[in-house]
C-alpha positions, 0 to 999 in steps of 0.5 A: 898348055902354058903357051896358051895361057900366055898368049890367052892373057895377051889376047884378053888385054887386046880385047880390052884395050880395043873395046874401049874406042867402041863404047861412045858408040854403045847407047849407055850414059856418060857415067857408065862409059866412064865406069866401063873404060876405067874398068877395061883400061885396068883390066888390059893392064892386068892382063898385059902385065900377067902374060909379061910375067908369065912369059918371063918366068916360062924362060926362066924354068926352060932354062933351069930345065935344059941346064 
């Protein structure tokens, strides 16, 4: 289960990450575009960051639980 969340939140800040190219293409004003990247590029972060430290804290507690 905490692998999945893991690999959920990496796969979450893909997404993000690859819907921003899309949105010019999307019949929506240049104001919304801007709104919605800002809105994607701080959420692929947050979501890269969480399943970094996530991942990073997982080893620690394999370790602590093996030793």
């Amino acid at each position: 289960m905490k692998k999945v969340l893991g690999y959920s939140l990496l796969i979450l800040s893909i997404l993000a990450w690859c819907a921003i190219p899309i949105l010019p293409f999307i019949d929506i004003s240049k104001a919304q575009i801007a709104a919605f990247t800002t809105g994607l590029i701080v959420a692929g972060e947050v979501f890269f960051y969480s399943f970094a430290s996530w991942e990073r804290n997982n080893r620690k507690v394999q370790k602590l639980i093996q030793a």
